[in-house]
LOTOR-453387 format. One record per residue (C-alpha): residue in one letter; x, y, z. Coordinates in steps of 0.5 Angstrom, whole numbers. Layout:
N
<tipa A <X Y Z>>
...
***
This chain:
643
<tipa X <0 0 0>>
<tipa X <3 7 -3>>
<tipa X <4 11 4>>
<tipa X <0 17 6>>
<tipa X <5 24 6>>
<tipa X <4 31 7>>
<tipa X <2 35 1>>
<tipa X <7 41 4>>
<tipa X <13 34 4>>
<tipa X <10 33 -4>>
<tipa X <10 40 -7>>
<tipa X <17 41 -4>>
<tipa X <19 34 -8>>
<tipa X <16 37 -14>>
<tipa X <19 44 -13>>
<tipa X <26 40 -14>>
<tipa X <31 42 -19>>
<tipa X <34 37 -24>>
<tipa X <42 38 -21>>
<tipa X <46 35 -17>>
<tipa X <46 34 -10>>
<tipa X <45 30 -3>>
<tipa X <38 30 0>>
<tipa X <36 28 8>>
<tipa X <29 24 10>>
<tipa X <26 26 18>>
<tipa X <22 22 22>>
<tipa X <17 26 26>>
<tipa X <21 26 31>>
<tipa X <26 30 28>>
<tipa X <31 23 27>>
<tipa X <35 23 21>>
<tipa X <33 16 17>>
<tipa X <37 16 11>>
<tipa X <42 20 7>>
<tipa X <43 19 -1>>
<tipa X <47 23 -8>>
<tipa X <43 24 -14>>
<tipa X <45 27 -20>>
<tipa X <38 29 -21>>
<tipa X <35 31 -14>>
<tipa X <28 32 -17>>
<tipa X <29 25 -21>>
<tipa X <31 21 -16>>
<tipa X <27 24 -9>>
<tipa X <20 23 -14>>
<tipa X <22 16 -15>>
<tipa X <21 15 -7>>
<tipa X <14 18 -7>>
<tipa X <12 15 -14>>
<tipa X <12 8 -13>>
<tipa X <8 3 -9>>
<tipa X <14 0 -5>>
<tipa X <9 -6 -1>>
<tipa X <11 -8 5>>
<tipa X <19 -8 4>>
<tipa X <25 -5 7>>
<tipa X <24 1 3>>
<tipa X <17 2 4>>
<tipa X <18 1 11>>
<tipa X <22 7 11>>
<tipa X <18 12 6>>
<tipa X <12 11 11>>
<tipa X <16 14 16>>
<tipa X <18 21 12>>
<tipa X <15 27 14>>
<tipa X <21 32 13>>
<tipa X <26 33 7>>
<tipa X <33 37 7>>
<tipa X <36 38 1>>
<tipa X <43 40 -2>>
<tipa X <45 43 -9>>
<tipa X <52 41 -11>>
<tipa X <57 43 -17>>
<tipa X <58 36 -19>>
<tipa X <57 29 -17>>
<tipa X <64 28 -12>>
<tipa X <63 34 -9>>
<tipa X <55 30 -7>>
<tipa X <59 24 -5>>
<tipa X <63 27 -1>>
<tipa X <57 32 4>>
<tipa X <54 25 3>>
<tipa X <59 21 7>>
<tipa X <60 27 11>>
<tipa X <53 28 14>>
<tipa X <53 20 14>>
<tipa X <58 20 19>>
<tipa X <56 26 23>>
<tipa X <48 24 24>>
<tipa X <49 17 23>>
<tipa X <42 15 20>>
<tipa X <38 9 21>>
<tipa X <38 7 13>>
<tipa X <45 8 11>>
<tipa X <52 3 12>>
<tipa X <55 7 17>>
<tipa X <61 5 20>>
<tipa X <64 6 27>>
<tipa X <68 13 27>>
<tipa X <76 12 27>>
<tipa X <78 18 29>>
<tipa X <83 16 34>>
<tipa X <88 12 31>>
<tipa X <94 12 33>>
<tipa X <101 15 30>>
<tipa X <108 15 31>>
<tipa X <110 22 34>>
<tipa X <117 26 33>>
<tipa X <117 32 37>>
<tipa X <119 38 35>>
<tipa X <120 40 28>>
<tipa X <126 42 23>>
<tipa X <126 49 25>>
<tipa X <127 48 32>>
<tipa X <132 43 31>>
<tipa X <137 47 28>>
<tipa X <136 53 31>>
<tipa X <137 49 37>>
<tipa X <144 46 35>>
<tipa X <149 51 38>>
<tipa X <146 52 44>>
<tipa X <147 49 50>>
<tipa X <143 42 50>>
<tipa X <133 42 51>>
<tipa X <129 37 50>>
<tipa X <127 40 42>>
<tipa X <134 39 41>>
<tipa X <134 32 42>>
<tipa X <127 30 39>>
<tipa X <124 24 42>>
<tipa X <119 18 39>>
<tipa X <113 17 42>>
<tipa X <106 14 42>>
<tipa X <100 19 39>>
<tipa X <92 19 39>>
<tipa X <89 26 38>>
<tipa X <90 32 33>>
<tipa X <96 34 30>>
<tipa X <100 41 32>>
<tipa X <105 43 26>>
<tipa X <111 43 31>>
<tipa X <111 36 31>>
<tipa X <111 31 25>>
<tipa X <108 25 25>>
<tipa X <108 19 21>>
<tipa X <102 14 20>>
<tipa X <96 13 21>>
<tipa X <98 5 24>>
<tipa X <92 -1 25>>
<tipa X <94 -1 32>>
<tipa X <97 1 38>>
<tipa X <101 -5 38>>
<tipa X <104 -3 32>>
<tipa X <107 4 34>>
<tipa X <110 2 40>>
<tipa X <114 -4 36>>
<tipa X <116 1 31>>
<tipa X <118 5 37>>
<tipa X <123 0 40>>
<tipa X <126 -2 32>>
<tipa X <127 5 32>>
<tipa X <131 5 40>>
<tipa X <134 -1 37>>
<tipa X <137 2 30>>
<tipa X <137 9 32>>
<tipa X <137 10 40>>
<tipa X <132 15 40>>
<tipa X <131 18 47>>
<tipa X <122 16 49>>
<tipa X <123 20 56>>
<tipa X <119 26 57>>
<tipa X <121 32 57>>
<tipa X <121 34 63>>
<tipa X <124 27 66>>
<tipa X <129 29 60>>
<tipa X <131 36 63>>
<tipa X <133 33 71>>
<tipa X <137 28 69>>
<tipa X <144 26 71>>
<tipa X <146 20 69>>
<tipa X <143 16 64>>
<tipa X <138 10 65>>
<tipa X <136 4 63>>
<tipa X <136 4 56>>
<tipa X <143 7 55>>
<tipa X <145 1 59>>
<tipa X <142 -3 54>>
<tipa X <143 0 48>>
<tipa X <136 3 47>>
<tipa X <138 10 48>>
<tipa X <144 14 46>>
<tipa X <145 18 53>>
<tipa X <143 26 50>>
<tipa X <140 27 57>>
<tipa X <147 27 60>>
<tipa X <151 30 54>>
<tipa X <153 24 51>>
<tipa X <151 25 44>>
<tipa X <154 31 41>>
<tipa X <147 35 38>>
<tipa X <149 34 31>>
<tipa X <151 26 31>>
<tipa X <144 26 35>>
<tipa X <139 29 29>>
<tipa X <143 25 25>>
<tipa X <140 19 28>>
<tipa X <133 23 27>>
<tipa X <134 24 20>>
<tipa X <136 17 19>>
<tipa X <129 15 23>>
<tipa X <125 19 19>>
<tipa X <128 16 13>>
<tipa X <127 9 15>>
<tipa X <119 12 17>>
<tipa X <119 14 9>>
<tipa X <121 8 6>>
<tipa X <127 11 5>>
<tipa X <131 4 7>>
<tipa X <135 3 1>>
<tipa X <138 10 1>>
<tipa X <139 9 8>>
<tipa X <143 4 8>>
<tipa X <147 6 3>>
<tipa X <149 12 6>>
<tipa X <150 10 11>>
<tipa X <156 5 9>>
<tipa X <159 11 6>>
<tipa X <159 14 13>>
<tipa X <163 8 15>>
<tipa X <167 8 10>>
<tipa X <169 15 11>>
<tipa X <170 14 19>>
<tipa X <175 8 17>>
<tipa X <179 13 12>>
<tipa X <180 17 17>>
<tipa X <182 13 23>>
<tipa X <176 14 26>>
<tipa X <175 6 28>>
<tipa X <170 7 34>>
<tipa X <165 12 30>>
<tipa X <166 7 23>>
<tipa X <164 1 28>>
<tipa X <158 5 31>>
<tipa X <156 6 25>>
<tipa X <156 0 23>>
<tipa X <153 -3 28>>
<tipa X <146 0 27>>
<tipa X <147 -2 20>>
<tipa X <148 -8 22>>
<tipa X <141 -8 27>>
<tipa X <137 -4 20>>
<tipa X <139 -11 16>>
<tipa X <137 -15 21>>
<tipa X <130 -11 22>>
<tipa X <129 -11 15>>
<tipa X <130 -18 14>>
<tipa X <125 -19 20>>
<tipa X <120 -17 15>>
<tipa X <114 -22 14>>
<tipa X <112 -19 7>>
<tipa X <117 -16 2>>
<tipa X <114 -10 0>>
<tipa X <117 -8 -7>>
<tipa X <117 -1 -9>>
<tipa X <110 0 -5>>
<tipa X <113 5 0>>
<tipa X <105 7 3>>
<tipa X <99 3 0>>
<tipa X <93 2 4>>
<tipa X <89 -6 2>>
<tipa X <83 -6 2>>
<tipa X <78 -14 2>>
<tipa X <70 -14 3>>
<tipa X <66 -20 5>>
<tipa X <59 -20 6>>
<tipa X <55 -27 9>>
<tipa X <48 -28 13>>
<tipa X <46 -21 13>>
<tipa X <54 -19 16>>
<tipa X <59 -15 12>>
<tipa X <67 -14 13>>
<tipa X <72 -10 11>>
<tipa X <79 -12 11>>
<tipa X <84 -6 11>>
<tipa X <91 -8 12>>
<tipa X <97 -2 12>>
<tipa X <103 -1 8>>
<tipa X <107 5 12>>
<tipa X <114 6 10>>
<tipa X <115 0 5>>
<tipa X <113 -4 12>>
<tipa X <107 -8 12>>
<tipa X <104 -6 19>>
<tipa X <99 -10 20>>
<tipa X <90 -10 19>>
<tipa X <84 -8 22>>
<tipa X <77 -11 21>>
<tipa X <70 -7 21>>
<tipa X <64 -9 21>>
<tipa X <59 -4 18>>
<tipa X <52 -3 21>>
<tipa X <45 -4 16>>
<tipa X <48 -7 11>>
<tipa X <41 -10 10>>
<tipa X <36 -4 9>>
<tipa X <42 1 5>>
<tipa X <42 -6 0>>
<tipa X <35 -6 -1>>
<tipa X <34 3 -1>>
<tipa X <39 2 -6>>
<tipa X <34 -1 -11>>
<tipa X <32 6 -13>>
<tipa X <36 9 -19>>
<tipa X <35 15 -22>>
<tipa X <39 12 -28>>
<tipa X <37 6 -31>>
<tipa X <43 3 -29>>
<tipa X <43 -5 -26>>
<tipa X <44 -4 -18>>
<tipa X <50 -5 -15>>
<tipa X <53 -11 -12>>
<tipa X <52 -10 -4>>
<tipa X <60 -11 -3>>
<tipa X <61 -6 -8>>
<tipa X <56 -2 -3>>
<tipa X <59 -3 3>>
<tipa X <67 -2 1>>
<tipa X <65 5 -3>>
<tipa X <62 7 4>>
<tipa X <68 4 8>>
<tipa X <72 9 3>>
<tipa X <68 15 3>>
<tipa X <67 15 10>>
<tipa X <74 12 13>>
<tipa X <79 17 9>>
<tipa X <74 23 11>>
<tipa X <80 26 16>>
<tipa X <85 21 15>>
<tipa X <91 21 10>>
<tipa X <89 18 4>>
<tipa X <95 13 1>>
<tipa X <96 14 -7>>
<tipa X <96 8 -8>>
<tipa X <89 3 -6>>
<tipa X <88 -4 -8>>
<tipa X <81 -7 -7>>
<tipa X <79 -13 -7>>
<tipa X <72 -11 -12>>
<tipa X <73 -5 -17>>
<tipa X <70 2 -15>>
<tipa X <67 7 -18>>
<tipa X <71 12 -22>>
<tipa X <67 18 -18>>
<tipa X <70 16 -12>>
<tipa X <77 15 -13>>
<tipa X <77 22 -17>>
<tipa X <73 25 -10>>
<tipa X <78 23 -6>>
<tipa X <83 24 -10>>
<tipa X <81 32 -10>>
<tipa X <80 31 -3>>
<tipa X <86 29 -2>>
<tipa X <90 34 -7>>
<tipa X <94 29 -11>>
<tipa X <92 24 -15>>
<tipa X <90 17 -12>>
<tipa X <90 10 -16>>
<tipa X <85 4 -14>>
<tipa X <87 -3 -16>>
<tipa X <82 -9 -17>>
<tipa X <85 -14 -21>>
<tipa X <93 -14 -17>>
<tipa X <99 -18 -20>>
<tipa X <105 -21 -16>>
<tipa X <107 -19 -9>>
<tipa X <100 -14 -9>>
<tipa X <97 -20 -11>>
<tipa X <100 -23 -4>>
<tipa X <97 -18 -1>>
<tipa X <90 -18 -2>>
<tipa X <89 -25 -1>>
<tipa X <92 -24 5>>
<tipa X <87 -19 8>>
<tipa X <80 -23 3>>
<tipa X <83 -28 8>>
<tipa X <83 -25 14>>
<tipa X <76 -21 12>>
<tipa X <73 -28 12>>
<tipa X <76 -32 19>>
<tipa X <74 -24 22>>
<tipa X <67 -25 19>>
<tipa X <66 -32 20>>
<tipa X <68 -31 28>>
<tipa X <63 -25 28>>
<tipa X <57 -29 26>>
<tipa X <60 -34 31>>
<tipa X <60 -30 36>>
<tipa X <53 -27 34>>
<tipa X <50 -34 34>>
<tipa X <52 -36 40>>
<tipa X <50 -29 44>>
<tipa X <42 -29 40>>
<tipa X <42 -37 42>>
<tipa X <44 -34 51>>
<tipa X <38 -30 49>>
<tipa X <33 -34 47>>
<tipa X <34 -39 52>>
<tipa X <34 -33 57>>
<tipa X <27 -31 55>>
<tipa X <24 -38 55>>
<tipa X <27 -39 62>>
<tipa X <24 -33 65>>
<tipa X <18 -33 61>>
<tipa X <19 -27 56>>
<tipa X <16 -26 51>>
<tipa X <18 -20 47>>
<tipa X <16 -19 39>>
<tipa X <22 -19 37>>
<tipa X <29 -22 41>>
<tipa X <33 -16 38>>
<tipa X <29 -11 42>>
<tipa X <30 -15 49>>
<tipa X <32 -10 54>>
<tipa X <36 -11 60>>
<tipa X <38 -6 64>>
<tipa X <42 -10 70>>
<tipa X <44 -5 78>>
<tipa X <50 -6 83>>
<tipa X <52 -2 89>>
<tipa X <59 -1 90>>
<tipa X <64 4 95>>
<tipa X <69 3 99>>
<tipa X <67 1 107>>
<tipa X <61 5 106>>
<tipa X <64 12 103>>
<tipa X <65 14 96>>
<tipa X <58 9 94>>
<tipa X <56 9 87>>
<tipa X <52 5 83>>
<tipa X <52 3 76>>
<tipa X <46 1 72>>
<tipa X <48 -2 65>>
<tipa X <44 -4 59>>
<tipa X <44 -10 54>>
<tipa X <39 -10 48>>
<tipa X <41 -12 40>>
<tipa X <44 -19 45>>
<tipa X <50 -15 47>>
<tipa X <52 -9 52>>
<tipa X <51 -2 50>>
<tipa X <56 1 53>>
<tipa X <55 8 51>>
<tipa X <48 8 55>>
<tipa X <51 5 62>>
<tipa X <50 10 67>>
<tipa X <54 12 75>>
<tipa X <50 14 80>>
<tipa X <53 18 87>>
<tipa X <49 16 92>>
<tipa X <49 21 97>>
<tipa X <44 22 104>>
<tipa X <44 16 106>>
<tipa X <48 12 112>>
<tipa X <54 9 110>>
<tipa X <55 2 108>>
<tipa X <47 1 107>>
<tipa X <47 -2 100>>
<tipa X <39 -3 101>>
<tipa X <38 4 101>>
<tipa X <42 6 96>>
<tipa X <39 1 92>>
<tipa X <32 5 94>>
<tipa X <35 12 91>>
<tipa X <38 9 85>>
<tipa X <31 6 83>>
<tipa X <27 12 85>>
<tipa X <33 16 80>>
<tipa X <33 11 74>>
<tipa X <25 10 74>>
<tipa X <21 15 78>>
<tipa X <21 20 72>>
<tipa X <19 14 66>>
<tipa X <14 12 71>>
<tipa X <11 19 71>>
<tipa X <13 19 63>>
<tipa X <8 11 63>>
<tipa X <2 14 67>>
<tipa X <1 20 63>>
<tipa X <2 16 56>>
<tipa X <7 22 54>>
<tipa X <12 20 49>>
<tipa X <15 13 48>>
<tipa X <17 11 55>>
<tipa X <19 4 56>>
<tipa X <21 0 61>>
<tipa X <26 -5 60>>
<tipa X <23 -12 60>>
<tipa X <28 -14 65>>
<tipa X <31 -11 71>>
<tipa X <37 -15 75>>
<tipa X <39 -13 81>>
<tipa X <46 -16 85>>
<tipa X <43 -19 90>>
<tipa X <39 -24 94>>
<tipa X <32 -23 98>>
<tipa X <33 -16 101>>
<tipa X <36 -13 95>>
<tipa X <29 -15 91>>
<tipa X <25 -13 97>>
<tipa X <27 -6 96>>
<tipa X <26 -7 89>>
<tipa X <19 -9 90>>
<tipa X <18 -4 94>>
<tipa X <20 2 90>>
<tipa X <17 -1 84>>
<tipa X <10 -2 89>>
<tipa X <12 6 90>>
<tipa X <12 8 83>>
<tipa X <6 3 80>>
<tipa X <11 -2 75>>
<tipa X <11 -8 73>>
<tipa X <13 -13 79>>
<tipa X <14 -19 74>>
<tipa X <21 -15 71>>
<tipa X <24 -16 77>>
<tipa X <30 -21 78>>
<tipa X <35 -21 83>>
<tipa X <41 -26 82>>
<tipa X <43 -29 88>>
<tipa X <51 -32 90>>
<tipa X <50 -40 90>>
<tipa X <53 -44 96>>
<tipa X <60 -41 97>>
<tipa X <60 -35 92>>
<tipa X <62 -40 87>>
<tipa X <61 -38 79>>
<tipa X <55 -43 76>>
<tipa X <51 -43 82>>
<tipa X <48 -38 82>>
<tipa X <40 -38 84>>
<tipa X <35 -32 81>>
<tipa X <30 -30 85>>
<tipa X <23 -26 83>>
<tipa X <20 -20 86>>
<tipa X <13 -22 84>>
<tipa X <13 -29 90>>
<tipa X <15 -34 84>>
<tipa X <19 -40 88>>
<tipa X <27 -38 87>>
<tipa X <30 -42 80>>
<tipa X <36 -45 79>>
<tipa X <39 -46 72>>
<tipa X <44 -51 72>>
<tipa X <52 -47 71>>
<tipa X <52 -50 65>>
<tipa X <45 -46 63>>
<tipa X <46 -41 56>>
<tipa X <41 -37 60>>
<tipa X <45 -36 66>>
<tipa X <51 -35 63>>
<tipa X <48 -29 60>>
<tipa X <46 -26 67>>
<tipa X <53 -28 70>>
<tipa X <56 -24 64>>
<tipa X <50 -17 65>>
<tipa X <52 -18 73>>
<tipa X <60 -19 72>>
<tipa X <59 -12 67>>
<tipa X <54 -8 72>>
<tipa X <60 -11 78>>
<tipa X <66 -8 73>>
<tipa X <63 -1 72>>
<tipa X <61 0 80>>
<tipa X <68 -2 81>>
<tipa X <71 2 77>>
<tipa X <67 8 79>>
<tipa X <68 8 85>>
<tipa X <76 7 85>>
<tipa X <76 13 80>>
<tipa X <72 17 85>>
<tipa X <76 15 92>>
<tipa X <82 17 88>>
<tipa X <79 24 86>>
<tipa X <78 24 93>>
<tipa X <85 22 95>>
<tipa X <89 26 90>>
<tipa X <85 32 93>>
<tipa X <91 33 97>>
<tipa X <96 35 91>>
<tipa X <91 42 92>>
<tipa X <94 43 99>>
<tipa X <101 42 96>>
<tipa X <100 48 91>>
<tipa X <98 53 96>>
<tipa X <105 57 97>>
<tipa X <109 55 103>>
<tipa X <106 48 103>>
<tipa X <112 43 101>>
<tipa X <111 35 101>>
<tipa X <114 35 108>>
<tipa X <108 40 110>>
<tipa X <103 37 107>>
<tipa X <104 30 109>>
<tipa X <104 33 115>>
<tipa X <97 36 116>>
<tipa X <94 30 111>>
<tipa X <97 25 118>>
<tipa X <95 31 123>>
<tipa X <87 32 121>>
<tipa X <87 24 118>>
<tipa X <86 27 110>>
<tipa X <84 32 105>>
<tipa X <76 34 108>>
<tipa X <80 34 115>>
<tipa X <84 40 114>>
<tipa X <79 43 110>>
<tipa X <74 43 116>>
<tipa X <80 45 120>>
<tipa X <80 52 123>>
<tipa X <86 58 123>>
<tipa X <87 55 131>>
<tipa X <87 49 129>>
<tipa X <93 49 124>>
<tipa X <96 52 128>>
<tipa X <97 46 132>>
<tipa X <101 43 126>>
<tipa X <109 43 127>>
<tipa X <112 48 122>>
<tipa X <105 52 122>>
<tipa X <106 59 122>>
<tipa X <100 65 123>>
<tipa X <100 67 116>>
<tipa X <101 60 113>>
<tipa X <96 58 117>>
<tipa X <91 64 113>>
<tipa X <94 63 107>>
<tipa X <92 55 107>>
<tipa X <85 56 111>>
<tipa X <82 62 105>>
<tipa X <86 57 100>>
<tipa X <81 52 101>>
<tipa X <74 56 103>>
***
């Protein structure tokens, strides 16, 4: 049946120009539900209204429209790029959306060339002698920066292979500055000893211009010159500079001969396999940096389904577009938005011209995607097609076994949602240390798996300490007292979980039973697990806020496996809310240090003599007095510091 749209939405449809451009689709509720490039925005908008799309994915999301958004670009690039963009930034409910990797990591060199040299007549600093180190976030023009890398694993080993070869220092700069002797890494040969002058500052950005080389792919040039340097130290009598040289030439070949994969001429290269199989897509991506292969990263986009049956629709009479054509253009489009784009690409399916070409101008030069390698790129692409198909197979795995855990819940508790996808579990604990710095942590499980980003702390205050049935009261009250107002009004879409877990026994579920009493819920929702004979794993027993008898589900039960590993999360973000608040509250002492006149010996002394931070914060001028080493005027001083 055609959907019913309103007669504004449809002149506006009518009123579209026949230019390239990105539109939007709203839901009622202001949701983004789909973002989409045309060559023609009348003809292909017009397309979704016109047709009589039955009950299939696309109708499905026709009826929901009730706002469009358009945007008029030049060209069709300059279309795939905003589309990508948007697609990104509002994350829509119909499009291939892959996660955000803004925070991959990069191999930093501090300082820049400027500094560096305008720095070596000096006396010794920390810009003098560039250190190597780990990187996520924004990059700053006064440091250079080589990669992205697949992973924090290969920063770090491309990290000590630069301690091996090159002896760059890795201490901070302030560790760097107060130094007298060198540490450890000079023992070893990690480290040239710069800290303590023993590499003058010409030889050490020697070593850094050699690092830097290496990073580039230079490897050749390098090894080259640097036989030449040895030579000329020989030549000149100069035995140990010649042998030092020799060495790291020696350790270089080494590190190259390690390399599983002989790069060829490739210096950058970025490999890219895509798999699709039970409703699941992967993209492989494997990395060249420097001419040294670097490792993979596998991704795995969301709603491949609904963008596959959406992109049914075309404007230009062209056969659709194979679904793992789909996915890796999105994955492409979307993944170098912000990241470098290597020259060259090597694809395991052709992509679209248009989109090299988009990002090629994105990127400022010229960009060439290959889909058909031969010789050692062809090693490569079935080395990471291979990898795409173990990650993805692992995955369904993996998503098989948890759908099955949370099926053998519902049947076990009696739940009988529409749709098991939709299960909601919402799971409480009580955490804090002898009764202070209580917290309590509420996570959620739906789609069969955790959803972190929807896990939430609580600080619970006014309450006597180390009273965790209280706690569980104010918790309760705050998660659900405004649902509960939401659910009596019949405003909104408020929902309540089908299922609320307490850690915890007969007590605990009382005081659910009584808050949810309070607030007019559903009983039959509440569940405490309740620690087996012993606290042992696997003997756990669940007991009902609603009078059922308690259950035991056997340890080898899927349907409890699944409430251990909701109970064991909800017990890990307790803890560690609460760890993270009693060390807030501890390192409160370094505010007493920053006071003028307060030294460790002094602030130690009054943490000892008023038993912590809130102590001397409550401590009057009289009674810091009392502290050894205590003056009037200090005492003053710490008193108006601290209210």
């Amino acid at each position: 049946m055609t959907a019913v749209h309103d007669d504004i939405l449809l002149a506006q449809v009518a009123a579209l120009p026949a230019l390239p451009g990105v539109y939007r689709y709203f839901d009622a509720q202001g949701s983004v539900l789909y973002v989409g490039k045309a060559k023609q925005l009348k003809k292909r908008v017009s397309s979704y209204f016109q047709k009589d799309h039955g009950g299939t994915r696309i109708g499905h999301m026709v009826s929901k429209i009730a706002r469009l958004e358009t945007t008029v670009v030049r060209s069709e690039a300059e279309a795939l790029l905003l589309e990508n963009n948007l697609i990104k930034s509002l994350s829509p409910r119909f499009n291939i959306l892959f996660r955000d990797d803004k925070t991959y990591p990069y191999l930093k060199l501090t300082g820049n060339g400027t500094l560096f040299l305008k720095a070596l007549d000096g006396s010794p600093e920390p810009q003098t002698f560039p250190r190597v180190a780990y990187y996520r976030g924004a990059v700053e023009k006064k440091h250079r920066y080589f990669g992205p890398f697949p992973s924090a694993w290969a920063v770090k080993e491309s990290i000590q292979l630069l301690q091996k070869v090159f002896r760059l220092r890795t201490c901070e700069d302030t560790v760097f500055a107060n130094r007298t002797r060198p540490c450890l890494l000079f023992q070893i040969k990690r480290c040239s000893g710069p800290c303590v002058n023993l590499i003058s500052p010409e030889a050490y950005a020697d070593d850094v211009q050699h690092a830097e080389r290496f990073l580039k792919g230079e490897t050749q040039g390098l090894l080259q010159e640097m036989e030449a340097r040895m030579m000329a130290h020989a030549e000149r009598l100069a035995f140990e500079q010649a042998a030092e040289v020799r060495n790291q030439m020696t350790a270089l070949s080494r590190v190259l001969h390690q390399q599983s994969v002989d790069t060829g001429t490739d210096t950058d290269v970025d490999i890219l396999a895509v798999r699709v199989h039970g409703g699941r897509a992967c993209v492989n991506l494997a990395m060249v940096r420097g001419g040294r292969h670097l490792g993979d990263r596998a991704y795995f986009p969301a709603h491949v389904e609904d963008a596959h049956a959406l992109q049914g629709i075309e404007d230009d009479g062209q056969p659709p577009v194979a679904v793992e054509i789909q996915v890796l253009e999105a994955f492409m489009a979307q993944h170098y938005i912000g990241i470098p784009v290597p020259a060259a690409l090597i694809t395991s399916v052709a992509v679209d011209k248009v989109l090299v070409a988009a990002l090629s101008q994105q990127a400022g030069y010229k960009i060439a995607a290959v889909h058909n390698p031969r010789e050692q790129r062809r090693v490569w692409l079935e080395m990471s097609e291979k990898n795409a198909d173990i990650k993805l197979a692992r995955l369904l795995a993996e998503e098989g076994s948890q759908q099955a855990r949370t099926r053998a819940l519902a049947d076990a508790l009696d739940l009988a949602p529409d749709d098991l996808d939709v299960l909601h579990i919402e799971c409480f604990d009580i955490s804090h240390t002898a009764g202070e710095n209580t917290q309590a942590s509420c996570v959620v499980f739906r789609q069969h798996k955790m959803q972190s980003s929807e896990y939430r702390r609580y600080n619970i205050e006014g309450i006597t300490p180390g009273d965790d049935y209280a706690a569980m009261r104010q918790v309760l009250m705050r998660r659900y007292g405004k649902l509960a107002e939401a659910l009596r009004s019949g405003e909104g879409t408020a929902r309540l979980p089908d299922l609320v877990l307490i850690d915890g026994g007969k007590g605990q579920v009382s005081m659910a039973r009584e808050v949810f009493t309070d607030l007019g819920l559903d009983l039959s929702r509440i569940v405490g697990v309740e620690k087996g004979e012993g606290r042992k794993v696997g003997l756990e027993e669940l007991v009902f806020a609603d009078g059922r008898e308690k259950v035991y589900l056997g340890k080898d039960s899927a349907a409890l496996m699944l409430v251990a590993q909701i109970r064991d999360e909800a017990h890990r973000f307790a803890i560690t809310g609460m760890r993270a608040q009693r060390a807030k509250v501890r390192m409160g002492g370094s505010k007493i240090e920053e006071i003028p006149g307060i030294g460790p010996r002094k602030r130690a002394k009054l943490l000892q003599r008023f038993g912590g931070v809130r102590g001397v914060e409550s401590a009057s001028v009289e009674d810091l007095l009392g502290v050894e080493g205590i003056s009037r005027e200090l005492a003053e001083t710490i008193y108006n510091a601290l209210h």
